[in-house]
C-alpha positions in Angstrom: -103.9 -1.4 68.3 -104.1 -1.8 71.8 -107.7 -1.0 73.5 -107.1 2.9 75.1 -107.3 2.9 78.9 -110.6 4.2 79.6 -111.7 1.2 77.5 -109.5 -1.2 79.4 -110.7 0.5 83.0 -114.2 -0.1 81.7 -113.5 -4.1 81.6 -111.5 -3.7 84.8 -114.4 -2.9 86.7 -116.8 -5.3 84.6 -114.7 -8.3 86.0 -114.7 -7.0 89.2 -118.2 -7.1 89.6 -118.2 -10.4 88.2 -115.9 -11.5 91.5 -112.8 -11.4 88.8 -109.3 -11.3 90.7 -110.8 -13.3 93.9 -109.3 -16.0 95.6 -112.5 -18.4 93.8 -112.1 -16.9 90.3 -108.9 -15.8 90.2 -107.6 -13.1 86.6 -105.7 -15.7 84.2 -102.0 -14.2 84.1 -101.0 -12.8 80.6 -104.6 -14.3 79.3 -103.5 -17.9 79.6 -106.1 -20.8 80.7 -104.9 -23.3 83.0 -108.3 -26.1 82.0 -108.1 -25.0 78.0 -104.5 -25.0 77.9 -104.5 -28.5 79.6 -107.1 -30.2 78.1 -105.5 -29.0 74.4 -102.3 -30.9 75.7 -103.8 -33.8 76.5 -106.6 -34.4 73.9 -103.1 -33.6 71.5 -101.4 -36.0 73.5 -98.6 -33.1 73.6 -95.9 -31.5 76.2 -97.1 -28.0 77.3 -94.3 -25.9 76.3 -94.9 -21.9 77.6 -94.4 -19.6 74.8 -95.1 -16.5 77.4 -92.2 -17.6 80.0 -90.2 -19.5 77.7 -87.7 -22.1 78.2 -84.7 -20.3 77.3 -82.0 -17.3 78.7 -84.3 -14.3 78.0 -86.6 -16.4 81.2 -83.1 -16.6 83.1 -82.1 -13.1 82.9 -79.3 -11.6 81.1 -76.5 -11.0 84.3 -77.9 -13.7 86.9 -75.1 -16.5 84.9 -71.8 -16.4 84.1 -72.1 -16.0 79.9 -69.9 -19.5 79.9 -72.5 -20.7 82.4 -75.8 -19.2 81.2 -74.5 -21.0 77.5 -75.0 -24.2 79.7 -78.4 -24.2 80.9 -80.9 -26.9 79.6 -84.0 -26.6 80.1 -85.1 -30.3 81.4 -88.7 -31.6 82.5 -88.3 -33.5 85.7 -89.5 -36.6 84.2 -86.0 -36.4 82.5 -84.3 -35.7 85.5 -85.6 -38.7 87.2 -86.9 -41.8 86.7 -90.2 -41.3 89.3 -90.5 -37.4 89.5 -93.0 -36.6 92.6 -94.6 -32.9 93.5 -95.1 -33.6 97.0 -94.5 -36.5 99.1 -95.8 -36.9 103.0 -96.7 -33.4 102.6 -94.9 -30.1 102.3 -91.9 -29.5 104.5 -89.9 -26.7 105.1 -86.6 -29.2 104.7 -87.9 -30.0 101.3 -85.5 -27.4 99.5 -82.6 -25.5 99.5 -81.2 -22.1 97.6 -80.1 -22.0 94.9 -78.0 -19.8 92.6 -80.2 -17.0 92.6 -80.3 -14.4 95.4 -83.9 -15.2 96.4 -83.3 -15.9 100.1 -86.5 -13.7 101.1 -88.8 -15.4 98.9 -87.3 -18.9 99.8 -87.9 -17.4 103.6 -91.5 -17.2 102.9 -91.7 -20.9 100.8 -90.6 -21.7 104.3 -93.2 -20.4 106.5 -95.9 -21.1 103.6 -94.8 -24.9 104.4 -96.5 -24.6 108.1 -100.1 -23.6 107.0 -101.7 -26.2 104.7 -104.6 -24.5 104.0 -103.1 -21.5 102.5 -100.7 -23.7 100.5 -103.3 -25.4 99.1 -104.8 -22.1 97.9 -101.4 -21.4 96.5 -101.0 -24.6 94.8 -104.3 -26.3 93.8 -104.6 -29.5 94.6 -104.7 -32.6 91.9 -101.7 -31.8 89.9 -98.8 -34.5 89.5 -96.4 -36.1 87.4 -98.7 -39.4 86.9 -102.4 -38.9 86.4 -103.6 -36.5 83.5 -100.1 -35.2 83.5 -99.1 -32.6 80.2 -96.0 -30.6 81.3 -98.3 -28.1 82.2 -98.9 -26.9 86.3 -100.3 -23.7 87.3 -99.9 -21.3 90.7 -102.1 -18.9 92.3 -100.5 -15.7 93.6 -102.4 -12.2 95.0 -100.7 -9.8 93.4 -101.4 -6.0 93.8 -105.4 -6.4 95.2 -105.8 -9.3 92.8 -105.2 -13.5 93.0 -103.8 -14.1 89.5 -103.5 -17.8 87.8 -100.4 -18.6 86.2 -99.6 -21.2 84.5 -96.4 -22.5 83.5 -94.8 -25.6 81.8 -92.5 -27.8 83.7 -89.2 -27.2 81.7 -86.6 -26.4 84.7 -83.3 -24.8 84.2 -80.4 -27.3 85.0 -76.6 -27.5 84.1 -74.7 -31.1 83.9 -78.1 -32.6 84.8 -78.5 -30.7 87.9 -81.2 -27.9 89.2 -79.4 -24.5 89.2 -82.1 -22.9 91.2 -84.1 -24.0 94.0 -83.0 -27.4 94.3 -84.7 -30.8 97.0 -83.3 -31.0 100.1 -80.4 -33.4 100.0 -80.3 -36.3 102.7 -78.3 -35.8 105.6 -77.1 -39.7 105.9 -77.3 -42.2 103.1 -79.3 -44.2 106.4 -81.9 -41.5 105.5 -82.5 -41.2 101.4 -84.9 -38.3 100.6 -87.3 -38.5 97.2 -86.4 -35.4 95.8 -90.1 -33.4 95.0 -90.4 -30.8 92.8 -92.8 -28.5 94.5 -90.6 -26.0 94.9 -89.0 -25.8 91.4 -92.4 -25.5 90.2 -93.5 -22.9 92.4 -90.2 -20.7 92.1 -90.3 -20.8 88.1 -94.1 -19.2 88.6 -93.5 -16.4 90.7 -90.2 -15.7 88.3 -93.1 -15.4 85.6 -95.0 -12.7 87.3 -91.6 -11.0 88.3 -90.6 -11.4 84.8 -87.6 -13.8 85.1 -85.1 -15.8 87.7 -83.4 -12.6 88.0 -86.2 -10.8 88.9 -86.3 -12.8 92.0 -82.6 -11.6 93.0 -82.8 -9.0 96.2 -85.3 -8.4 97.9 -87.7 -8.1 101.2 -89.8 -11.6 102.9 -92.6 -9.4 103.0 -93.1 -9.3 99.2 -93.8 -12.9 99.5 -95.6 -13.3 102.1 -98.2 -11.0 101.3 -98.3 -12.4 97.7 -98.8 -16.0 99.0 -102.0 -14.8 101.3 -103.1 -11.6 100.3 -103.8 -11.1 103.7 -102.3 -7.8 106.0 -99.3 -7.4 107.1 -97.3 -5.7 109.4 -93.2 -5.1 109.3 -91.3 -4.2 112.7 -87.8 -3.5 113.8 -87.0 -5.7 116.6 -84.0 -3.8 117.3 -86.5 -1.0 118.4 -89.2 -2.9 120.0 -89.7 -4.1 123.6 -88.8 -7.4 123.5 -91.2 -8.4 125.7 -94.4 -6.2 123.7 -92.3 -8.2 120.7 -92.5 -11.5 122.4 -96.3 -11.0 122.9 -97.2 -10.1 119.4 -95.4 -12.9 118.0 -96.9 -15.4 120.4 -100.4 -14.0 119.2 -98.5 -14.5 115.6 -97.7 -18.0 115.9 -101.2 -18.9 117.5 -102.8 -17.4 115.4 -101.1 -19.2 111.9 -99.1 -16.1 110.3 -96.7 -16.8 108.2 -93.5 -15.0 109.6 -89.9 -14.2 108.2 -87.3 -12.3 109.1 -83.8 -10.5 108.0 -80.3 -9.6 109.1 -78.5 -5.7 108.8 -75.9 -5.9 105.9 -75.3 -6.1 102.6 -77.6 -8.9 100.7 -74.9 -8.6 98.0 -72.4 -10.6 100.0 -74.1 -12.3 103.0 -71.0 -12.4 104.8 -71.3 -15.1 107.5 -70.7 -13.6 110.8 -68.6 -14.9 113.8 -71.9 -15.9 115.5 -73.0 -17.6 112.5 -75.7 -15.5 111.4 -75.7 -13.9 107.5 -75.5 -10.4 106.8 -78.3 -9.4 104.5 -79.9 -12.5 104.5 -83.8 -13.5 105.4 -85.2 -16.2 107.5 -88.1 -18.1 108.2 -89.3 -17.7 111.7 -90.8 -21.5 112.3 -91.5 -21.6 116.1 -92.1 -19.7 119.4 -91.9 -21.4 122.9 -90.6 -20.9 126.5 -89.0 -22.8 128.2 -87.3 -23.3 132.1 -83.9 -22.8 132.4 -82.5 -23.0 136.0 -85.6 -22.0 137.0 -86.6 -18.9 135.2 -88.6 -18.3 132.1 -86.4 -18.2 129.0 -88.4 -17.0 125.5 -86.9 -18.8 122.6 -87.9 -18.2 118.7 -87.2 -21.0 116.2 -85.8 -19.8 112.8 -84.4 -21.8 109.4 -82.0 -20.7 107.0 -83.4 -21.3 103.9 -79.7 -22.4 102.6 -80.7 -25.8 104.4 -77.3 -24.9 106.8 -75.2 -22.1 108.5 -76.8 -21.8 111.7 -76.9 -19.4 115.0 -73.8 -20.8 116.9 -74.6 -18.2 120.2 -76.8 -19.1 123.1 -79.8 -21.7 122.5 -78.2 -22.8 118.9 -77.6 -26.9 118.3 -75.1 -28.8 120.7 -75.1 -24.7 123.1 -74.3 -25.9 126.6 -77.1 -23.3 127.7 -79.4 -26.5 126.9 -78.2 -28.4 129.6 -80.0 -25.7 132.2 -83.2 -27.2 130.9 -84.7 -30.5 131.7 -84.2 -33.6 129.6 -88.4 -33.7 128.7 -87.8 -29.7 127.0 -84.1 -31.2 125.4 -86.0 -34.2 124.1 -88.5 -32.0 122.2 -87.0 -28.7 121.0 -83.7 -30.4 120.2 -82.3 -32.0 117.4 -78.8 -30.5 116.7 -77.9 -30.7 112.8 -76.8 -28.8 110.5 -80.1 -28.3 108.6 -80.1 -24.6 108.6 -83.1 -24.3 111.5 -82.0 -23.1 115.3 -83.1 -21.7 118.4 -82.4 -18.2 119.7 -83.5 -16.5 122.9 -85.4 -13.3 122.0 -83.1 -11.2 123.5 -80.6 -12.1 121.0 -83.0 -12.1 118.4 -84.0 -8.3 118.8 -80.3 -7.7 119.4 -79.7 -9.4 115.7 -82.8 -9.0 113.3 -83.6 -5.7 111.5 -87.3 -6.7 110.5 -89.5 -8.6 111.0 -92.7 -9.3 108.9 -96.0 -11.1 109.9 -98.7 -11.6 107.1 -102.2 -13.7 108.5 -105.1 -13.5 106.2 -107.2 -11.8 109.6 -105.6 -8.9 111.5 -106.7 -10.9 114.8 -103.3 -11.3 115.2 -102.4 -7.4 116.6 -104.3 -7.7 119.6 -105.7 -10.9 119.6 -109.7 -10.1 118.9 -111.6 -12.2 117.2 -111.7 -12.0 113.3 -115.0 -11.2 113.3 -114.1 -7.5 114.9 -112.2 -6.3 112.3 -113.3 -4.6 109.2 -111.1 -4.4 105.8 -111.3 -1.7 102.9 -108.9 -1.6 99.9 -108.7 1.8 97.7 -106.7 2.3 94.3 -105.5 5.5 94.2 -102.8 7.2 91.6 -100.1 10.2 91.8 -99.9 11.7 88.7 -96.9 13.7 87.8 -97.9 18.0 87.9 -101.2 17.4 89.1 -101.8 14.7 92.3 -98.1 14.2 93.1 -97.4 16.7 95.6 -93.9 15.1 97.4 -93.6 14.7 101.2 -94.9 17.6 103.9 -91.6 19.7 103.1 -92.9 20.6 99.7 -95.2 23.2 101.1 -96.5 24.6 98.0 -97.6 21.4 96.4 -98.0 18.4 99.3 -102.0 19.3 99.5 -102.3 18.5 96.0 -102.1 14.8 96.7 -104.7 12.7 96.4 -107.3 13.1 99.8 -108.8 9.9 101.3 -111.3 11.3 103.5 -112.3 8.7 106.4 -115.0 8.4 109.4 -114.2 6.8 112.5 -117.6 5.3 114.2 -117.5 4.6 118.3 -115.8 1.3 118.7 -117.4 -1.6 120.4 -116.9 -2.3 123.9 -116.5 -5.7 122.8 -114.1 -5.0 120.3 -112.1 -2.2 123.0 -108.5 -2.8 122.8 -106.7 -3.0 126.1 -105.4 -0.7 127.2 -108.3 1.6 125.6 -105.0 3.8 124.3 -104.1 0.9 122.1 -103.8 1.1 118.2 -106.9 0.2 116.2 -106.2 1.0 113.0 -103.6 -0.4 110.3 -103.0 1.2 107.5 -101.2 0.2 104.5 -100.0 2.3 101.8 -98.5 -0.4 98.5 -97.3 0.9 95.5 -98.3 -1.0 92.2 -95.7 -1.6 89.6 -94.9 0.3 86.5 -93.2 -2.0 84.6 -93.9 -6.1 84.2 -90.1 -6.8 85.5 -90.0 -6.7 89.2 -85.9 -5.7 89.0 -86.7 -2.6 86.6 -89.8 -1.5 88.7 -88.8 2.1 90.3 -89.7 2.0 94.6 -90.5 5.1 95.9 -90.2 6.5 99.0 -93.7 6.1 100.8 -95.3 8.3 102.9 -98.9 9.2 104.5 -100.2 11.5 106.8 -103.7 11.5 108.9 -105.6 15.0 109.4 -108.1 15.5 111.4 -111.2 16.9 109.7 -112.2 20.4 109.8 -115.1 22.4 108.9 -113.3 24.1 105.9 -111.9 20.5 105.0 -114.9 18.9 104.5 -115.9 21.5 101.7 -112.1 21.1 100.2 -113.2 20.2 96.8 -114.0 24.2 96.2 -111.0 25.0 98.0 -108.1 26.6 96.1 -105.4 27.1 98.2 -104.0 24.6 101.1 -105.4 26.3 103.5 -107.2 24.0 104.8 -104.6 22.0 105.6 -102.7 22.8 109.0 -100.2 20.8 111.1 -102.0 21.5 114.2 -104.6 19.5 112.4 -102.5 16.7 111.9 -103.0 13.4 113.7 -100.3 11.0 112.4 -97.4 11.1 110.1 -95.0 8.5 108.5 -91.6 9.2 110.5 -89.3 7.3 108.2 -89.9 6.7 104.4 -88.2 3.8 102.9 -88.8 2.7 99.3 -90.0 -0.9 100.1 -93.1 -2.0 98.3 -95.7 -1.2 101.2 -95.6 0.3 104.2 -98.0 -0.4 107.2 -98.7 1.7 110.3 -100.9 0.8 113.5 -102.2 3.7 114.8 -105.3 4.8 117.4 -108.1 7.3 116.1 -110.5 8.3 117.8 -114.0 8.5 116.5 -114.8 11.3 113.9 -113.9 12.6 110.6 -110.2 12.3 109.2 -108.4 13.1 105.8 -105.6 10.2 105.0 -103.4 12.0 102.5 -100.6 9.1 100.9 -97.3 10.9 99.1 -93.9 10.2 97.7 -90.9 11.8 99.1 -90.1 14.0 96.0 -93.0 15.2 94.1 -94.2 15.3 90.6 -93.5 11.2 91.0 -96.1 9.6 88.5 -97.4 5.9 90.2 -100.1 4.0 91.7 -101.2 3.0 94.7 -103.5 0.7 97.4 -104.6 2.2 100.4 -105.7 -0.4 102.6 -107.6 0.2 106.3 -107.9 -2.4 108.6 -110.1 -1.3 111.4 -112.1 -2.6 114.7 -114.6 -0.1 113.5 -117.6 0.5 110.9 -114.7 3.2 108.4 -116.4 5.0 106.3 -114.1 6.1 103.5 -115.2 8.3 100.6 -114.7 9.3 97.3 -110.9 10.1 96.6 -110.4 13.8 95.3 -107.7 16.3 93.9 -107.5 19.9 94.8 -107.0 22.1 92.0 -104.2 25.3 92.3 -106.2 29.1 92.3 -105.5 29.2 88.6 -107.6 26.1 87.8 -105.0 24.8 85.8 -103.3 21.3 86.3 -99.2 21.4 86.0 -98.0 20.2 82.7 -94.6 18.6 84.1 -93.0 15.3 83.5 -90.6 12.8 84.9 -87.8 12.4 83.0 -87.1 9.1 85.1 -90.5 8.0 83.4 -89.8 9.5 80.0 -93.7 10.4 79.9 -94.4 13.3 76.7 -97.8 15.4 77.0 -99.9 16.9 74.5 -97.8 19.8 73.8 -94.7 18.2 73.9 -96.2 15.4 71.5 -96.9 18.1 69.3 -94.3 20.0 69.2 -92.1 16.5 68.5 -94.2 15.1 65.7 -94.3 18.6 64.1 -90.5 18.5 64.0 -89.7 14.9 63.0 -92.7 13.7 60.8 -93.0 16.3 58.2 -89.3 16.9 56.8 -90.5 20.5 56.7 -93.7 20.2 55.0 -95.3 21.7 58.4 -95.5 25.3 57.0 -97.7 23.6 53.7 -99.7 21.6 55.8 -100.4 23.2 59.2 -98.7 20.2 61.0 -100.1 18.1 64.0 -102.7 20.7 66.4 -102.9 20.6 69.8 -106.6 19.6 69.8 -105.5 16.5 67.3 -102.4 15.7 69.5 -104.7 15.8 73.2 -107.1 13.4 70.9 -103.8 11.0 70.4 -102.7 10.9 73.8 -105.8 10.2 75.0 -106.3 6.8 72.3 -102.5 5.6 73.0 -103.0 6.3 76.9 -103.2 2.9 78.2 -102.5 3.8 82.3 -105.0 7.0 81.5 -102.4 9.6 83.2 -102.8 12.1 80.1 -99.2 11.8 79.0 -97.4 8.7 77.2 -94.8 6.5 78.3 -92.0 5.7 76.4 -93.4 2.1 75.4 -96.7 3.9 74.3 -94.9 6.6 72.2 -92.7 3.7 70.5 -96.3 1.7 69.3 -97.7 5.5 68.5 -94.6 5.8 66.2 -94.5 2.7 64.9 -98.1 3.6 63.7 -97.4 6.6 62.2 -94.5 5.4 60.2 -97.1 2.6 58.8 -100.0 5.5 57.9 -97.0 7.9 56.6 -96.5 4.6 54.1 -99.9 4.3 53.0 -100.6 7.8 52.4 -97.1 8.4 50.3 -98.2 5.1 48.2 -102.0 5.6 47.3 -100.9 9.4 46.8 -100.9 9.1 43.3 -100.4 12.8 42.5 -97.7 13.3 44.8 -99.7 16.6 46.2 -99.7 15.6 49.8 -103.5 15.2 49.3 -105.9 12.5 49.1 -108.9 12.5 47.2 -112.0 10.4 48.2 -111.0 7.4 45.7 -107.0 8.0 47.4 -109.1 7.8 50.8 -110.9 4.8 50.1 -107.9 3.0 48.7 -105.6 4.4 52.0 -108.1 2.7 54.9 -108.4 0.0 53.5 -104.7 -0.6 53.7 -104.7 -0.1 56.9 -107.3 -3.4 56.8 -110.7 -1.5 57.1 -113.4 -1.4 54.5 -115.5 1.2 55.4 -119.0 1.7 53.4 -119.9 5.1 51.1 -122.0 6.6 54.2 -119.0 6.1 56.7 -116.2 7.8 54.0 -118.8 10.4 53.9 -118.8 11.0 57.6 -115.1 10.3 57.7 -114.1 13.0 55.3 -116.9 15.6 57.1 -114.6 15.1 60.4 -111.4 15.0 59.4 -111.2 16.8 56.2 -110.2 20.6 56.7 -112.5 23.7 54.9 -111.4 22.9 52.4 -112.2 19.1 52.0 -108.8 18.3 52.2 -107.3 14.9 53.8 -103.9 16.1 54.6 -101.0 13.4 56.1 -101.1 14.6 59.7 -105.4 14.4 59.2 -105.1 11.0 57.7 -103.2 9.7 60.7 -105.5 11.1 63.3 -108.1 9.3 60.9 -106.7 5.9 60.9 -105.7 6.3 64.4 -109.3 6.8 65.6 -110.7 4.5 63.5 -108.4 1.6 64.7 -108.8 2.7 68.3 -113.1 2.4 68.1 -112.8 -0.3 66.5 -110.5 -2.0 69.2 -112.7 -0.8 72.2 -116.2 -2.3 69.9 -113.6 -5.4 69.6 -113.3 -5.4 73.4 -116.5 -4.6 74.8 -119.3 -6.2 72.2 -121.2 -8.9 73.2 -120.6 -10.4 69.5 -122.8 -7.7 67.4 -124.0 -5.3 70.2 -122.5 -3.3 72.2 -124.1 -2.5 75.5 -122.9 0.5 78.0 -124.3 1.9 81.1 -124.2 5.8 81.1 -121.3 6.3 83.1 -118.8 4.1 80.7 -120.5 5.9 77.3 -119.1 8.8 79.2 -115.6 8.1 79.9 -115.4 6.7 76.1 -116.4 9.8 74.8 -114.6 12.1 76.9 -111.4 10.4 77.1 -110.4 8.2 74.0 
């Protein structure tokens, strides 16, 4: 039985504190060991083969192949492929690789720009790994994912058909005068961010952002160049570029199928932006960006693109070095046609120095986890009147700014704020995005004493300071907005309410922010909405009650008394792994599984067939369930779960068993071999919630 999630939220924040999830002691993905795992392989003198992401079509994906095609695959190490297999030779390029089969052109976008900043690359991919010295089929990744750098670790089985790489494939030469080593880098690092999306077509669709930010951890901004000045634009991504962001970009269309267009750009289809520069064209100032296709070809053929007559207005010194006219996917573009083109544009740097071009040291970070929870903190979007001031409340404080730190003009943005929603599910392409939202409220008088406020009253749109103007379900959403100094509310949402999901909140600020404690408002009755999302297939108390009652008893309710509330709100609370007071459907399958195991035991050492167990029927019953327990703890056992009349019935033996396999678990989690040691406020949350 799986640890409830108080328990698990009580070793969260142990690691935490112990730096667990940073950049220098990153969490080990799915509980795997790079250094054990390794040193196993060698001392065995054995081939690292990754049972957790393994070589075979459930790691492929079920609809990414052909079936003909997907019966092809082999999995093949690259020391099969080739006689000399090399990681990295001369350094990391961004002409290393091309696409392949999968529709991953936004995170092959980001590989790109990754390829330009050695230092975060190297954090990325730690160093001394290769295919000669100490080498074991076994390589491992570092990714931030959701407010935490994760380890993973993966063999190097690639999938291949006829011998050849279906996915991210090397680079091939342009002339057989110019024969490229193919390195494997990219294969590598491709097949372990598949693992933490949960397979190769995971990876299919999606934005260059994602990426980005996973790769650095750092913030991150998205724009619509379409809407922007281009010469604000310009500015920014000069700073950008300076500054070593990592920067991508994508087309309008449908990703589904990047139609090439007559100028030669893709519909639907993300770049890498790889260079910024200005240069003279019949005397005037012409501002050119540099961007790569991550297909390794199909290229810009407007203004500025390879072999354009437009660069015979510059002088032969600017042709010499910003030329080189083939078809390797990377091209020039003035920013006029680029803002004309592009529909985004992302910039991730691990400092926001970037925005206005401060120094690093300016700028303050703070990161909250936060949580919408169907009928109770999920209020929906402003338009839901009645329930939006339900949402969870971020209440912030805005110190005078600097002079130094003064943005110019003094009306500038200082602020970013992010708003990311966290995963439900392990498999990226099954995770539900949901349409993002926050609004900023200045603080009033009768806000700051919300907590004993019952109505949202407190809340007024004359009040309010900034709000999202366009929701779209992308994985995070950032804002740069100005605040004065003083005392604000930050209130994220979802479009429609009663949405259950979590959340970061994330302020970046040229100012000392105070943020407090996250609270809920509770409606006049007191009462927290019992509702559900049948999108999540989540089952409360009640609802578990009333379903066991009907299915587990084949009418022996009226004999027994069936399941109580007070028995079922105990359940929920042991099987409640994401602590949201209701269970998923993955968490009501292992709860039934359960049961159908106890209703076994109880029918079998139920000698008498009188739907009661005596003490020696007890006994016999927990310890098939692989517990001996001594004569003092049946004692106290039978005291707390027997009814007035000493009697064990089925649905009391269950709620026996299922308590004494959850304490057990959470002792099994949190001892320190035979002792057990918790500071006050995790005795309390065991107690009160498990």
């Amino acid at each position: 039985m799986s640890a409830p999630g108080v328990c698990l939220n009580i070793i969260k924040e142990r690691q935490e504190s112990n730096g667990v999830g940073t950049l220098s002691n990153p969490k080990k993905f799915l509980d795997q060991d790079y250094e054990l795992l390794h040193q196993y392989c060698l001392i065995r003198k054995r081939r690292y083969v990754d049972d957790m992401f393994p070589p075979d079509n459930s790691s492929v994906g079920e609809n990414l192949l052909q079936p003909e095609d997907l019966a092809k695959v082999e999995w093949r190490r690259p020391t099969d492929l080739v006689s000399n297999p090399q990681l990295i030779v001369d350094g990391v390029s961004r002409f290393d690789f091309a696409q392949g089969v999968v529709g991953n052109c936004w995170f092959l976008a980001a590989v790109g720009a990754l390829t330009f900043q050695r230092h975060i690359m190297q954090k990325v991919f730690p160093v001394e790994q290769s295919f000669q010295k100490d080498y074991a089929g076994i390589f491992h990744f570092r990714f931030w994912r959701f407010g935490k750098w994760v380890d993973v670790v993966i063999d190097d089985k690639l999938p291949t058909i006829n011998g050849q790489l279906i996915f991210v494939r090397p680079q091939s030469p342009k002339t057989p005068q110019s024969p490229r080593i193919p390195e494997f880098w990219p294969a590598l690092l491709e097949k372990a961010y598949a693992k933490v999306c949960g397979s190769y077509e995971d990876m299919k669709y999606g934005w260059v952002s994602e990426a980005l930010k996973d790769f650095t951890g750092g913030v991150h901004m998205t724009l619509c160049p379409q809407n922007e000045n281009p010469q604000i634009l310009w500015d920014l991504i000069h700073r950008a570029a300076r500054a070593d962001s990592l920067m991508g970009c994508g087309t309008p269309g449908n990703a589904a199928f990047n139609t090439q267009q007559n100028n030669g750009l893709v519909e639907g289809h993300a770049y890498t932006v790889t260079g910024v520069t200005m240069v003279t064209s019949n005397g005037n100032q012409v501002q050119l960006v540099r961007l790569l296709n991550p297909w390794g070809h199909t290229e810009w053929s407007g203004s500025w693109s390879d072999g354009s007559q437009t660069w015979m207005t510059v002088s032969e010194e600017e042709r010499k070095n910003y030329t080189n006219f083939v078809n390797d996917g990377e091209f020039w573009m003035s920013m006029e046609d680029f803002c004309k083109c592009f529909c985004q544009l992302d910039i991730c740097n691990y400092s926001p120095a970037f925005l206005d071009g401060s120094p690093e040291s300016h700028w303050i970070l703070s990161m909250y986890d936060g949580r919408w929870l169907a009928g109770s903190t999920a209020g929906g979007c402003m338009d839901c009147e009645n329930t939006f001031w339900t949402n969870p409340r971020f209440p912030v404080k805005i110190t005078d700014i600097n002079r130094a730190c003064e943005p110019i003009p003094k009306t500038a943005p200082n602020i970013l704020v992010s708003l990311m929603q966290k995963p439900d599910k392990r498999n990226r392409r099954l995770t539900r995005k949901l349409h993002l939202g926050f609004s900023i409220f200045k603080r009033t008088p009768e806000m700051k004493d919300s907590r004993r406020v019952s109505t949202d009253s407190s809340i007024s749109t004359s009040n309010l300071v900034y709000s999202t103007k366009v929701m779209f379900d992308s994985r995070e959403i950032t804002e740069y907005v100005r605040l004065e100094p003083g005392e604000y509310i930050i209130i994220p949402y979802t479009f429609q309410p009663n949405k259950t999901a979590s959340f970061i909140l994330t302020l970046c600020s040229k100012t000392e922010t105070h943020t407090g404690e996250p609270f809920m408002v509770l409606s006049s009755e007191g009462k927290v909405l019992r509702q559900i999302s049948d999108h999540y297939q989540e089952i409360n108390a009640e609802q578990l009650q009333r379903f066991l009652n009907e299915n587990c008893f084949g009418g022996g309710v009226q004999s027994t008394g069936g399941f109580s509330l007070d028995a079922c709100q105990s359940i929920v609370a042991m099987m409640d792994l994401s602590v949201t007071g209701t269970l998923n459907a993955l968490e009501l399958s292992e709860l039934l599984k359960k049961i159908d195991l106890y209703k076994d035991i109880f029918f079998h050492v139920d000698n008498d067939r009188d739907g009661i167990l005596s003490l020696i029927e007890l006994r016999h019953a927990v310890e098939a369930t692989g517990f001996r327990i001594s004569d003092n703890l049946l004692k106290l056992t039978t005291l707390r779960f027997a009814d007035s009349t000493g009697r064990i019935t089925l649905e009391r033996f269950i709620c026996l068993a299922l308590r004494l396999s959850c304490m057990s678990e959470i002792f099994r989690k949190l001892a320190d071999r035979k002792y057990m040691h918790l500071k006050e406020h995790e005795w309390l949350h065991l107690t009160m919630y498990s």
